[in-house]
N, C-alpha and C positions, 0 to 999 in steps of 0.2 A: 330577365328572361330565363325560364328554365333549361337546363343542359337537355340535350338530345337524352341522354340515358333516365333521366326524369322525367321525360314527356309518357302522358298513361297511352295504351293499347288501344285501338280503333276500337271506339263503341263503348270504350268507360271514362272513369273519371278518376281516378284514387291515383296520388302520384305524390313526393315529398316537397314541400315551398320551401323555399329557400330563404326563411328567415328564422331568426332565434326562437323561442319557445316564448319570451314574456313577451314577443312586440305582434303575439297575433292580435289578439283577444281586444288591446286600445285601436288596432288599426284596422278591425273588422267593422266595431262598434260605429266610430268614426263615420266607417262609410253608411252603414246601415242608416244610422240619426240623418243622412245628407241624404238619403234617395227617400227616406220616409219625409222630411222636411219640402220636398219639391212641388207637389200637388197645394202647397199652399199657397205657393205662388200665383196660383189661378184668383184668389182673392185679390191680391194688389195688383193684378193686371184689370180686372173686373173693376174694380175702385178708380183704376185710372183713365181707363177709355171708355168703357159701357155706356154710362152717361153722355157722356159728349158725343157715341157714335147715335144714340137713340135721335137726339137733335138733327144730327147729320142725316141719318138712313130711314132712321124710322125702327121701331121695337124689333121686327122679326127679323130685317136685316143686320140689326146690331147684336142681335143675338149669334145670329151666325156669325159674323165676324171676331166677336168678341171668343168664341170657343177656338175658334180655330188661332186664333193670337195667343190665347191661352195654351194651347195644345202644343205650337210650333216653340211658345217660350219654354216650356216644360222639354220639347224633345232638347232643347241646348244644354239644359242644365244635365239631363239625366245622362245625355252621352259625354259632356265635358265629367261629372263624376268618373262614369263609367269609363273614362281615356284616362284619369288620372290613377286609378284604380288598381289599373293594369301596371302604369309603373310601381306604384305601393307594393303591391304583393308579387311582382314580377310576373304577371302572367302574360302570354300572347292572345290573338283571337283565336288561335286554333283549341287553347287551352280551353279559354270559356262556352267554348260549342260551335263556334264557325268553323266546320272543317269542310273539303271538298270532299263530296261523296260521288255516286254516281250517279247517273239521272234514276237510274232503275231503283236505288235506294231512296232518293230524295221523294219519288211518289211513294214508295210503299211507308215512307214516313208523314209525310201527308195526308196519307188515306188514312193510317192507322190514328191520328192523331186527330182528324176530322170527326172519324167515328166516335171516339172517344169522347171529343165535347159535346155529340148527339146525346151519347149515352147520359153525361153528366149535367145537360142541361132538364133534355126529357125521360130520362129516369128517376137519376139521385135525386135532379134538383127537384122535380116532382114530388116525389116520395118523400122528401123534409118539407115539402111547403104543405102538402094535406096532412101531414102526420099531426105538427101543428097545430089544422082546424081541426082535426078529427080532438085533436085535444082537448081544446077551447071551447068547440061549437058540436063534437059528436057524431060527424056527418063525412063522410067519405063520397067520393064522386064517383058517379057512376058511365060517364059518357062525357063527350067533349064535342065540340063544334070550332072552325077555324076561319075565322075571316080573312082573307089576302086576297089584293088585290093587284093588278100590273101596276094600275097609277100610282103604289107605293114606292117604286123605282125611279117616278117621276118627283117626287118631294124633293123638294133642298136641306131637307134634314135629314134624309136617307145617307144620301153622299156624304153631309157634315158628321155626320154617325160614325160612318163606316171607314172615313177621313181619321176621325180622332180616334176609334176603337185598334183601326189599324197600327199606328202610331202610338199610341199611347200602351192598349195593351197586347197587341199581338207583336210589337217590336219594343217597346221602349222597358217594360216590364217584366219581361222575360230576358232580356241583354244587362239587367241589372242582378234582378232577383236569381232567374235558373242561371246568368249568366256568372256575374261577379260574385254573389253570395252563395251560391250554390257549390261554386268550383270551389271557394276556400273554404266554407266547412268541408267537400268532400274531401280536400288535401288532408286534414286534420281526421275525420270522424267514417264513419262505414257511412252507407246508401240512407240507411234507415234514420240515422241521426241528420244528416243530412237533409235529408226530403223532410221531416217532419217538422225541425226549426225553419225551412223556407217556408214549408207551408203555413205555419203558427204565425211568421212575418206577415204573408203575403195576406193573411185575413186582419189581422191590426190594421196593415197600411189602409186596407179598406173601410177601415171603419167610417175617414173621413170622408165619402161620398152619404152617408146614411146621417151625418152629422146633422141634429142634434139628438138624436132619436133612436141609436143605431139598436139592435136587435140581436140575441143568442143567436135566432135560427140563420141570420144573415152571417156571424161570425162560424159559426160552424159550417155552412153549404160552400163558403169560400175557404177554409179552411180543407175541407174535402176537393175542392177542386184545386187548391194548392199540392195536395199528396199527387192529385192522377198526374200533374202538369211537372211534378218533381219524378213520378217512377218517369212521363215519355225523357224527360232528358235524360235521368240512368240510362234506361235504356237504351236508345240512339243512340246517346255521347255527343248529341248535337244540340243546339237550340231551334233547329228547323223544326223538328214534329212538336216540341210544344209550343211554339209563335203560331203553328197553324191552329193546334190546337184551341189557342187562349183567343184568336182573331175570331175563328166562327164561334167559338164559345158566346162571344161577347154579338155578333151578329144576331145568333140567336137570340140570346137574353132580350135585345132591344127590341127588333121587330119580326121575333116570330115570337115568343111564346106571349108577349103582353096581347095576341090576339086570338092566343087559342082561349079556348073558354070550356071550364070544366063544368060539370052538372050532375 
């Protein structure tokens, strides 16, 4: 735990850890390899039930269940890292971003953090996925059209979605990555060095959703949204605005933009 006079100032992060100079670098590594290693778990869970739940349930129900056993065994691993973590490098939760704010802060971090993934989903991510075709194919879009529906609220993959997305990355990924990985480069390094090695992480670990096939423009759009998701937590000092932020991020991604339609 660090002393009271070591703890950093509401709203930052820069403060000194309390271990020697050669035991950072094996025991950052360490953890990084163990929260990168954890999503592959979803294979040997997959291997083990999937099958036998199809027999039992039937295809679409075993699919759902089968995500969500995936999803729930993954939230054990990544918090059992992420608790041993804390005693590794001494840190508390207030350290990593859980601090108590005010309610009147906790929205203005909410809002600001909401907007944000608006911005990065249907701007940024926009503007790298046509830059792209405009590459490729020449053709830049001129107009869009948006299907949505209410009975999309009615789906059991909606909730399964928004289940896992929640979990997975508006909590489990940011209590690791802006959470544990964050706080210890920023013990060691300025904002900049910081944000930019989490976000450099945070677009590798992704790669293995895109596996076998993965793509620049998908390493780099995540890679961009690793910087915005590293300045909200400089900023705040909290992991509240960017779990909001990375939660509708990922809401959006699934079921809104796969229905806008550009032309």
């Amino acid at each position: 735990m660090l002393k009271p006079q070591q703890r950093p100032s509401e709203g930052q992060g820069a403060f000194k850890a309390p271990w020697p100079r050669w035991g950072f670098w094996p025991k950052f590594l360490l953890v990084m390899i163990l929260i990168y290693a954890v999503p592959y778990g979803d294979f040997l869970i997959s291997a083990l039930i999937y099958h036998p739940l199809i027999h039992l349930l039937g295809q679409r129900r075993a699919y759902f269940y089968n995500d969500m056993a995936a999803t729930f065994g993954n939230a054990i691993l990544y918090i059992g890292i992420a608790h041993w973590s804390l005693g590794l490098f001494g840190f508390s939760l207030t350290d990593i971003g859980f601090k108590k704010i005010s309610l009147l802060k906790l929205f203005l971090q909410i809002a600001v953090g909401a907007g944000l993934a608006v911005v990065d989903v249907f701007v940024i991510g926009f503007a790298l996925y046509h830059m792209q075709k405009l590459f490729f194919y020449g053709h830049w879009p001129v107009g869009f059209s948006v299907t949505w529906r209410p009975s999309y609220f009615a789906h059991p993959l909606f909730w399964r979605d928004n289940v896992c997305w929640l979990i997975m990355g508006g909590f489990l990924e940011e209590l690791t990555e802006r959470g544990v990985l964050y706080t210890a480069l920023r013990s060691r390094f300025s904002a900049l060095g910081a944000i930019l090695t989490t976000a450099a992480y945070f677009s590798i670990s992704h790669l293995i959703w895109r596996s076998p096939n993965p793509d620049f423009m998908f390493f780099f759009s995540t890679f961009i949204s690793g910087i915005l998701l590293g300045c909200l937590r400089e900023w705040s000092g909290t992991l509240w605005c960017p779990m909001a932020a990375h939660f509708l991020g990922d809401f959006l991604l699934v079921w809104t933009r796969p229905r806008l339609r550009w032309f």
